[in-house]
Backbone bond lengths (Angstrom), bond angles and torsions (degrees), N, CA, C in turn:
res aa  C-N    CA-C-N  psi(-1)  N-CA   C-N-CA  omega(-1)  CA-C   N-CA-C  phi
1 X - - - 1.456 - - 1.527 107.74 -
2 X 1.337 114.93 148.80 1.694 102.70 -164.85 1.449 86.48 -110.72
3 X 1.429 98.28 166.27 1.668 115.97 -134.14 1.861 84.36 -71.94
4 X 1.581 147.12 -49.55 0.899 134.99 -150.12 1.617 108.29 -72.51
5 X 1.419 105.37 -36.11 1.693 100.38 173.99 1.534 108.10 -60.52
6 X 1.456 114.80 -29.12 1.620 104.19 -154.49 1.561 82.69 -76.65
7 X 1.236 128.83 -3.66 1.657 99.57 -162.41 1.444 90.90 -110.44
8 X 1.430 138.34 -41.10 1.235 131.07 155.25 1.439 128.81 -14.77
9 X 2.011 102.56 -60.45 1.332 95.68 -163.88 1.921 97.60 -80.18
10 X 1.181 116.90 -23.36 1.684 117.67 169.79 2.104 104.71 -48.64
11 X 1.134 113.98 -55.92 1.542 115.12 -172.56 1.243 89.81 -64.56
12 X 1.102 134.92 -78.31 1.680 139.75 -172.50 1.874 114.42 -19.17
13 X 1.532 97.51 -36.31 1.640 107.77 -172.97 1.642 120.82 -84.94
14 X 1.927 78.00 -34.13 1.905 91.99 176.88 1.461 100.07 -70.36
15 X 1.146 127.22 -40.60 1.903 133.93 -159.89 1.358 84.19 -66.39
16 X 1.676 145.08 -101.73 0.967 166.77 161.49 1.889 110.13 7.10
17 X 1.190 107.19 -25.17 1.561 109.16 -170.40 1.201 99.96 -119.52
18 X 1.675 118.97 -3.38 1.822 122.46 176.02 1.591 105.19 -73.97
19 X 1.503 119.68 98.71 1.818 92.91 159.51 1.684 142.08 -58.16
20 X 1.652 82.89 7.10 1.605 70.78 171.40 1.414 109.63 -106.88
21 X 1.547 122.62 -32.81 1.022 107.77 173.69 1.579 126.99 -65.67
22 X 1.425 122.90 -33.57 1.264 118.95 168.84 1.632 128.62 -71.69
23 X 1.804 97.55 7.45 1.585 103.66 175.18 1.704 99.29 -84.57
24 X 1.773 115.38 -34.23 0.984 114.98 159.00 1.410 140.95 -79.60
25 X 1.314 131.69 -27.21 1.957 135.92 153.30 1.366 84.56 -129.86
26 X 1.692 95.85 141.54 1.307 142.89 172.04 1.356 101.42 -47.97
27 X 1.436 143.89 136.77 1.320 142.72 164.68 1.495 106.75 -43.07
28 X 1.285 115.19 -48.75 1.869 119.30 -157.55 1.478 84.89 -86.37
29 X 2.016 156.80 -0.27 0.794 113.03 141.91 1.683 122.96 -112.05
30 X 1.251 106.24 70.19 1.373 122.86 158.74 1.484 112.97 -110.54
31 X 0.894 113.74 139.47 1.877 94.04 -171.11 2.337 101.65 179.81
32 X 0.753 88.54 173.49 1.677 100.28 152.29 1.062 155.86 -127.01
33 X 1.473 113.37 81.33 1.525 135.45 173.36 1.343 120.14 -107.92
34 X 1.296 109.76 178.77 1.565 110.44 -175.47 1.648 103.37 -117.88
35 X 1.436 112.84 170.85 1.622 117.05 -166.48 1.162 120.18 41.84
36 X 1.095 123.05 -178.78 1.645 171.80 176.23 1.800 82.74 -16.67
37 X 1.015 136.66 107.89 1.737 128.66 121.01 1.135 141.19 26.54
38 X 1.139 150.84 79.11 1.467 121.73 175.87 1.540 122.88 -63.21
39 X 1.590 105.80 -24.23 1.208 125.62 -176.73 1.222 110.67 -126.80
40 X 1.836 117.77 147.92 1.352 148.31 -168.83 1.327 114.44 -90.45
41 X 1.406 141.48 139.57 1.194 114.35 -64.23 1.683 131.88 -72.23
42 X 1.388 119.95 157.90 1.107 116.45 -163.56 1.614 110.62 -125.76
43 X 1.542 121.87 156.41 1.123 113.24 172.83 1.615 105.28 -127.18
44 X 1.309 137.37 114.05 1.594 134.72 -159.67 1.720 99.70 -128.28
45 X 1.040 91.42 147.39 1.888 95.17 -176.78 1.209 89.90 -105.85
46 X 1.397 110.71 150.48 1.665 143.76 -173.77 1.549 111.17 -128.44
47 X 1.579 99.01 -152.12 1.440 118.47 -159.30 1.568 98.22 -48.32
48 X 1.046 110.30 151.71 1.667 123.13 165.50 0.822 116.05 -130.63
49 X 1.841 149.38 141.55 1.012 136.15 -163.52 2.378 95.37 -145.90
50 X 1.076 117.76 131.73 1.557 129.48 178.85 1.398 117.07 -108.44
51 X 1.475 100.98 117.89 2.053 90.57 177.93 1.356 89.52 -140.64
52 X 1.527 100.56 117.41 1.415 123.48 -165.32 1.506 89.48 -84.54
53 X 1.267 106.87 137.32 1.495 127.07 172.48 2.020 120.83 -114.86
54 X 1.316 98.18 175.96 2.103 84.49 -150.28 0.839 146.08 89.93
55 X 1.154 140.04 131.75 1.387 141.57 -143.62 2.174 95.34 -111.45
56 X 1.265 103.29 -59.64 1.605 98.36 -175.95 1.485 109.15 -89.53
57 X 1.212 114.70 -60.30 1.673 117.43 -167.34 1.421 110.57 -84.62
58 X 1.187 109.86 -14.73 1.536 122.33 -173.07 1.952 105.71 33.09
59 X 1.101 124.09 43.66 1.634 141.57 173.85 1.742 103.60 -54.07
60 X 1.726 115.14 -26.43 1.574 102.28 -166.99 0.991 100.68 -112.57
61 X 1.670 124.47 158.69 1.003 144.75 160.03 1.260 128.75 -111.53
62 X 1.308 114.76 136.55 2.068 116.33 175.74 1.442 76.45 -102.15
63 X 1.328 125.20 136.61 1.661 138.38 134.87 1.612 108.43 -109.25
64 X 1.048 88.36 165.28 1.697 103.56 173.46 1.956 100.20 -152.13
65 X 1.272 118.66 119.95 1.839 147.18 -168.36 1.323 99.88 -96.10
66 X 1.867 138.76 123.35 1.156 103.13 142.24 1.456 110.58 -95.40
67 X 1.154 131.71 175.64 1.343 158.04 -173.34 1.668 109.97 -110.13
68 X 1.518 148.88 101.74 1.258 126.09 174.32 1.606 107.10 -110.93
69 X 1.453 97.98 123.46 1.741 111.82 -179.85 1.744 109.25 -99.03
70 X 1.557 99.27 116.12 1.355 100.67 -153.28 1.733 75.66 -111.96
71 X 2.016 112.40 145.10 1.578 115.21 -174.01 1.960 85.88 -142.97
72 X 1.099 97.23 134.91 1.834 108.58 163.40 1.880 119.46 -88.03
73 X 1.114 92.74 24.26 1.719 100.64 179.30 1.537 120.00 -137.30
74 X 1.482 116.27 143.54 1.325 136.34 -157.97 1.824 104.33 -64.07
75 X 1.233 92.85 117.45 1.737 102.97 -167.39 1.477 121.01 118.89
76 X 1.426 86.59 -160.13 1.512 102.71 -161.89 1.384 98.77 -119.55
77 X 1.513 115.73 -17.53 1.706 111.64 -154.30 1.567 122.86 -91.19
78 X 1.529 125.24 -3.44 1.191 134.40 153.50 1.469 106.17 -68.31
79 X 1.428 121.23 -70.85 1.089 101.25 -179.43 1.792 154.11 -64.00
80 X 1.254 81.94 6.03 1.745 122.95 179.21 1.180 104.51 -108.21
81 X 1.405 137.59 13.55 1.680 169.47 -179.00 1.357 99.35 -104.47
82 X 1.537 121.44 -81.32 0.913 146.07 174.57 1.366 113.63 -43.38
83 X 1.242 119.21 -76.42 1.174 93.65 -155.50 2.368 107.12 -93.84
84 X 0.977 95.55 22.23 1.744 119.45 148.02 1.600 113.40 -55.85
85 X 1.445 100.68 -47.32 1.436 110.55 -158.06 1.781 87.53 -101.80
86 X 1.037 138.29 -8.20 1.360 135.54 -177.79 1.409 97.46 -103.68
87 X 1.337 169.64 11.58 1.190 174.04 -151.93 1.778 111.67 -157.16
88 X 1.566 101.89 -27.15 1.362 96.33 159.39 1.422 122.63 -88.73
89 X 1.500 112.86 -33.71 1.748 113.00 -175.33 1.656 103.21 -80.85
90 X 1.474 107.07 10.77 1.553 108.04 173.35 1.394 131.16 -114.78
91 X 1.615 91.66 -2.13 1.476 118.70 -170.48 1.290 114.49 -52.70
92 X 1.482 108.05 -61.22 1.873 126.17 -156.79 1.805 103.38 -91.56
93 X 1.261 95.66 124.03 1.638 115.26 166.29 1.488 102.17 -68.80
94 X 1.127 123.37 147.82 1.520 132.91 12.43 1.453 119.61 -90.49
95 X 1.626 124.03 129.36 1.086 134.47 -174.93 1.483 118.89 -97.74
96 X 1.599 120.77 72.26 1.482 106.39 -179.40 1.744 108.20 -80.17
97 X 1.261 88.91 153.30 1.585 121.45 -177.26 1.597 108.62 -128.31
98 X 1.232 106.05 112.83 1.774 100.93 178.27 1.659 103.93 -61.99
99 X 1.505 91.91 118.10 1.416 117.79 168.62 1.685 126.47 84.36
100 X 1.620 92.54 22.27 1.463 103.14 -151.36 1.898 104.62 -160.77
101 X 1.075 125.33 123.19 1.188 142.67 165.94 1.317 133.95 -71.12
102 X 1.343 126.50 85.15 1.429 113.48 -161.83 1.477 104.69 -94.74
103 X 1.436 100.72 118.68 1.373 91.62 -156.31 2.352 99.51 -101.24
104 X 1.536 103.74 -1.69 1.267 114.90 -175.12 1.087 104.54 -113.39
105 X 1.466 154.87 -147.27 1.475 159.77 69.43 1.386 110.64 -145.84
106 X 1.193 122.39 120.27 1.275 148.32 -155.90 1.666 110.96 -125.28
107 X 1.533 98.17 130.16 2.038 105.58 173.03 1.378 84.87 -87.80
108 X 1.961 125.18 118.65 1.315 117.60 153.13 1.769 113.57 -98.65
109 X 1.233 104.63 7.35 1.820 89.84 176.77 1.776 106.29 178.30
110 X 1.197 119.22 171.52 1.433 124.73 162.53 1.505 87.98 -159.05
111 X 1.292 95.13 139.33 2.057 116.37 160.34 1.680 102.83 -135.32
112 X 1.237 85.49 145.18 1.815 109.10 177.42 1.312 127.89 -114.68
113 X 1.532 128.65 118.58 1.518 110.20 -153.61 1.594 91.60 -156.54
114 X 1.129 119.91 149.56 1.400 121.86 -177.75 1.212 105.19 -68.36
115 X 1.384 124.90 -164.88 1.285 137.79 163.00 1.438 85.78 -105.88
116 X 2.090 76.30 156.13 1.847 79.12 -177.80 1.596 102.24 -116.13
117 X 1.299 100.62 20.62 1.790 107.76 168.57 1.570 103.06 -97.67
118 X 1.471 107.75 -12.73 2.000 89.96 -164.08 1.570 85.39 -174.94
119 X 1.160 116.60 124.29 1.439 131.95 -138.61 2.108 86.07 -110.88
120 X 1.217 113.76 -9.24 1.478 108.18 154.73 1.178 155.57 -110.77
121 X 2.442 76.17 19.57 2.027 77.00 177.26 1.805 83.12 -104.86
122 X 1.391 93.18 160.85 1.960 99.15 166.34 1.089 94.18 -119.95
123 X 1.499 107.21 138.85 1.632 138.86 170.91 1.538 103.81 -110.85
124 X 1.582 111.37 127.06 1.353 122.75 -168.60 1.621 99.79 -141.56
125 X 1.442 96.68 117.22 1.308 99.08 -177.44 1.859 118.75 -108.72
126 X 1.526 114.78 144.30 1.710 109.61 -164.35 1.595 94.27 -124.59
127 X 1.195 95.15 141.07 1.426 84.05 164.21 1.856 95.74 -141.62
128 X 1.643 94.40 153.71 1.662 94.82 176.38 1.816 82.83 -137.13
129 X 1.273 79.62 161.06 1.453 105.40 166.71 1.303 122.86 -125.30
130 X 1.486 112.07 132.51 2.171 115.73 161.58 1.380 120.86 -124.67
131 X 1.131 91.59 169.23 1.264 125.32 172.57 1.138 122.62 -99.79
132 X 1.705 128.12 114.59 1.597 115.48 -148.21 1.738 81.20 -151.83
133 X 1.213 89.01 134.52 2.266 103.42 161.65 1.695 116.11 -134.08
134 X 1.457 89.30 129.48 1.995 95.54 -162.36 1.425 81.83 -57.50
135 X 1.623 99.50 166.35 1.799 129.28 -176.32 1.291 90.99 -138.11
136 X 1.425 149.22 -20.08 1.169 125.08 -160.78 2.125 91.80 -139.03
């Protein structure tokens, strides 16, 4: 499994098994698709980015995930709810990854920005980054 799915489907399991975050989005809408929501609020995985590290075996990986927290209400403060509760159920090591060791994982940012089709959904984007070395 290449290192960005393994860490996806690992965040995907922690989000989904957090009661707080699924007191705030529904487990079934966390998922991976692209654009706009069908459903309120949402948590959808995005860009992924891999920078293979090592000189011979090249075994590690730096990734960096974004996360997009999509909210149907005026503001910033659901989705600043959300992803509160996504930075805590992501906090505590140990991080298994099928086939893969995450031996880092880091919150490097959140921004909050309307949509610029409809000025009452907020789109909030997270991104973390790890540090991961294959095991298998």
């Amino acid at each position: 499994m290449s290192p960005s799915l393994a860490l996806q489907t690992m965040i995907d399991a922690r989000l989904c098994a957090d009661a707080a975050v699924v007191a705030l989005v529904p487990a079934d809408d966390i998922t991976d698709r692209r654009g706009r929501p069908a459903a309120f609020p949402s948590i959808l995985f995005g860009e992924a980015r891999e920078y293979p590290l090592g000189a011979v075996k090249r075994d590690s990986t730096r990734l960096s995930l974004d996360l997009h927290v999509w909210t149907d209400t005026l503001g910033t403060r659901e989705a600043k709810e959300i992803v509160s509760a996504m930075r805590r159920a992501l906090r505590d090591a140990p991080w298994e990854a099928d086939g893969h060791a995450v031996l880092d994982l880091r919150f490097e940012g959140a921004r909050y920005m309307p949509d610029p089709g409809d000025a009452d959904i907020t789109h909030g984007v997270v991104t973390v980054d790890a540090f991961m070395l294959e095991t298998a």
